[in-house]
N, C-alpha and C positions, 0 to 999 in steps of 0.2 A: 444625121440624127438630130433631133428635138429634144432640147435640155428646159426642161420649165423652171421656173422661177421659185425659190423657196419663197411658202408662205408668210403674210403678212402676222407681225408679232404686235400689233396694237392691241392696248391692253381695253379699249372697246371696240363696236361695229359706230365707224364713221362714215360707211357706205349702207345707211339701214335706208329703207324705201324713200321715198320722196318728188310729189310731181312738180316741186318749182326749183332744184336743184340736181346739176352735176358734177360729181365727186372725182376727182381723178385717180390714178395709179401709175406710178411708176418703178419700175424694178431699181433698184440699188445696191448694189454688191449681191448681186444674184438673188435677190431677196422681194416680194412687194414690196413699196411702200407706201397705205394708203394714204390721202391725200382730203382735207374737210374742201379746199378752196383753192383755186387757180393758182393763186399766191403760195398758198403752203409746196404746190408739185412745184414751183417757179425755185422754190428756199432750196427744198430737198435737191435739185436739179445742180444748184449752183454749189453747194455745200459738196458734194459729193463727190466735185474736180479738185475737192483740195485734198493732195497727198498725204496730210497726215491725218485724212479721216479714215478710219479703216472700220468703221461700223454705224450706222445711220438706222435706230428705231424710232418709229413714230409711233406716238401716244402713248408713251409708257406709265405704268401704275401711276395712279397721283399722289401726290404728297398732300400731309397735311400742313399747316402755318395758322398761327391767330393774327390777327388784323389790331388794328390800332384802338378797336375795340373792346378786345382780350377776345373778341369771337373766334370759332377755331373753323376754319374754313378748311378747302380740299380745292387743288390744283393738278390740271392734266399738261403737262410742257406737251405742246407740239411735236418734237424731235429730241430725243438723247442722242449726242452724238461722241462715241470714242475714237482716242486719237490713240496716234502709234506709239505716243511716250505710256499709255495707257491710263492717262487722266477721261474725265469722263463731263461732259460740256450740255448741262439741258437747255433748250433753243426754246421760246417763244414767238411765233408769229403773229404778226396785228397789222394792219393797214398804218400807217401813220395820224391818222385823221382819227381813227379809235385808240391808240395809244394817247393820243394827245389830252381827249375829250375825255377818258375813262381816267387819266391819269393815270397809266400802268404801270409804266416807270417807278413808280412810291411803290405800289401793288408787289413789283418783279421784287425791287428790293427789299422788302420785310421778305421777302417769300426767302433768298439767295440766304437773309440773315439766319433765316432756322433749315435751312435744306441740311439733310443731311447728307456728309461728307463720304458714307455708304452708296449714297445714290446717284451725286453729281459733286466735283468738282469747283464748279463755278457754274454760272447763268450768260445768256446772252439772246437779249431782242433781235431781230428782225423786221424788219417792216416793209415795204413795197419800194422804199427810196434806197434798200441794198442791193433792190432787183432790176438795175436799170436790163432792159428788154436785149442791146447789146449783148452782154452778158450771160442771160439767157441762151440767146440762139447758139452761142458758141456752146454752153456747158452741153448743149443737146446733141453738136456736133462730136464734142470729146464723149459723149455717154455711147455715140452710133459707132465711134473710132474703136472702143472697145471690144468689138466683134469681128475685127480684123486684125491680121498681121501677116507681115512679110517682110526680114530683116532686108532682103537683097534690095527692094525699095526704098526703105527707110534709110540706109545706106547711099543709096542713088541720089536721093534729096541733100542729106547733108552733103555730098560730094560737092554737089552745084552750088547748093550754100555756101560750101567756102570758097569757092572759085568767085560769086559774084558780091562776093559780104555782105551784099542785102540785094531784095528786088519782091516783081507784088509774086502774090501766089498762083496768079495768070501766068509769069513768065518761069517761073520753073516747070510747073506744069506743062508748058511745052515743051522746058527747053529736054524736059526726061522724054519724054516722047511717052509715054506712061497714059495720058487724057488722065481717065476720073479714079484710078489708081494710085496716080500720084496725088491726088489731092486725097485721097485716103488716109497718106504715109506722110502728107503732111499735117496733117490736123493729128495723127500719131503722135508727132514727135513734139506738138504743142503741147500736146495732153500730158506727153512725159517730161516737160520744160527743157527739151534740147533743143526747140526752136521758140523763138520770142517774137508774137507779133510789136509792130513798132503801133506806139503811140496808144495798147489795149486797144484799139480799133474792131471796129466788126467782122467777123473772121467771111472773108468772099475772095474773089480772085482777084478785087484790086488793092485789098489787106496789104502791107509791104509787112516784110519776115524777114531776120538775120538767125544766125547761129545765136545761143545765149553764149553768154562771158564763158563760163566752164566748158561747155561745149567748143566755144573757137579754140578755150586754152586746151584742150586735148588734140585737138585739130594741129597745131602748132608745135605741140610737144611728139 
C-alpha cells in the first residue's frame, strides 16, 4: 500500500508559480514540508535527525515586533520547531553573507525580545555554514533509513559490532553477508544513536563505526 504524506501546514504559498526559481519539498514526520530555497530543504533535512524534534512547521503565522524605529513590522520564521520537552524553537534561515550584510542578528534579536512566549520559546539562525554538505548527505541517508526495518538485522550488525569494536562500514557489510541490507541496518542504528560514526565523517563504506558508550555498556552488561 501507498501512504501519502500529510499536507503542507505553511501559513502561505511559497511554491506560487515562478520561471527563474525552484522550490523544493520534502516530507518530515509524515508531513510536506515546503521549502522557499535549497538551503531551507538542506536546514529542514538536518534539523529533523535530531531526536528531540518531534514536530517541524514551516512558515508558520507571522508575528509582529516594532524595530528600533517604534515601526511595527511583521515576521514569517522559516521553521517552528517542537521538541519532546514540549518547548517550541522558531528557526530563521539566511545565507551567512545576507545575515551579515542585512545585519539580521540585531533584526532576530529585537524580534526573540517581543516574541511571544504563546508562540515560541526561544529563536535560533541558521545559515549555510550549519549545513556543511557532509551532514547533509547523511541526514538524507537517516530520512531513506526511516522506511525500513528489520530488528533480526539490526541485531546482526551490532553483534559484529562488538565482536570487532570498530571497523569501516565496508567491512561489516561483508562480514553480515547481508550486501546492501546491511547497510540499511546500519545507517538504522545511526539514526537511532546505537551506532556512532567515528570522527562525524561522511557516512560511505569507508566511514569507520563502533558501538556508542550506552550501547557497548548494554553489550557488556
Amino acid at each position: 500500500m501507498i501512504y501519502l504524506p500529510g499536507e503542507s501546514r505553511s501559513s502561505r504559498n511559497v511554491h506560487s508559480k515562478s520561471r527563474g526559481a525552484c522550490r523544493p519539498s520534502v516530507v518530515i514526520h509524515n508531513r510536506e514540508v515546503m521549502c522557499e530555497s535549497g538551503t531551507e530543504r538542506d536546514a529542514a533535512l538536518i534539523i529533523a535527525t535530531d531526536p528531540d524534534v518531534i514536530d517541524l512547521r514551516e512558515q508558520p503565522p507571522a508575528v509582529t515586533w516594532i524595530d528600533a524605529e517604534g515601526t511595527l513590522r511583521r515576521h514569517t520564521f522559516d521553521f517552528l520547531a517542537t521538541l519532546r520537552s514540549g518547548k517550541k524553537v522558531a528557526i530563521a534561515v539566511k545565507p551567512m553573507e545576507v545575515a551579515k550584510r542585512t545585519r539580521f542578528l540585531e533584526t532576530l534579536g529585537l524580534i526573540a525580545q517581543q516574541l511571544p512566549r504563546s508562540f515560541a520559546d526561544g529563536v535560533k539562525l541558521v545559515t549555510d555554514e550549519d549545513l556543511p554538505q557532509d551532514h547533509v548527505h547523511n541526514a538524507v541517508l537517516f530520512k531513506q533509513s526511516l522506511r525500513t526495518s528489520n530488528p533480526a538485522h539490526d541485531e546482526l550488525i551490532k553483534r559484529l559490532l562488538a565482536e570487532h569494536k570498530y571497523a569501516t562500514i565496508g567491512q561489516i557489510v561483508e562480514a553480515s553477508g547481508l550486501e546492501g541490507q546491511a547497510f540499511q541496518a546500519i545507517i538504522r542504528l545511526i539514526a537511532a544513536g546505537v551506532v556512532r560514526v567515528i570522527d562525524n565523517a561522511r557516512i560511505g563504506y569507508l566511514a569507520r563505526i563502533e558501538l556508542s558508550i550506552s550501547s557497548s555498556n548494554e553489550e557488556v552488561a
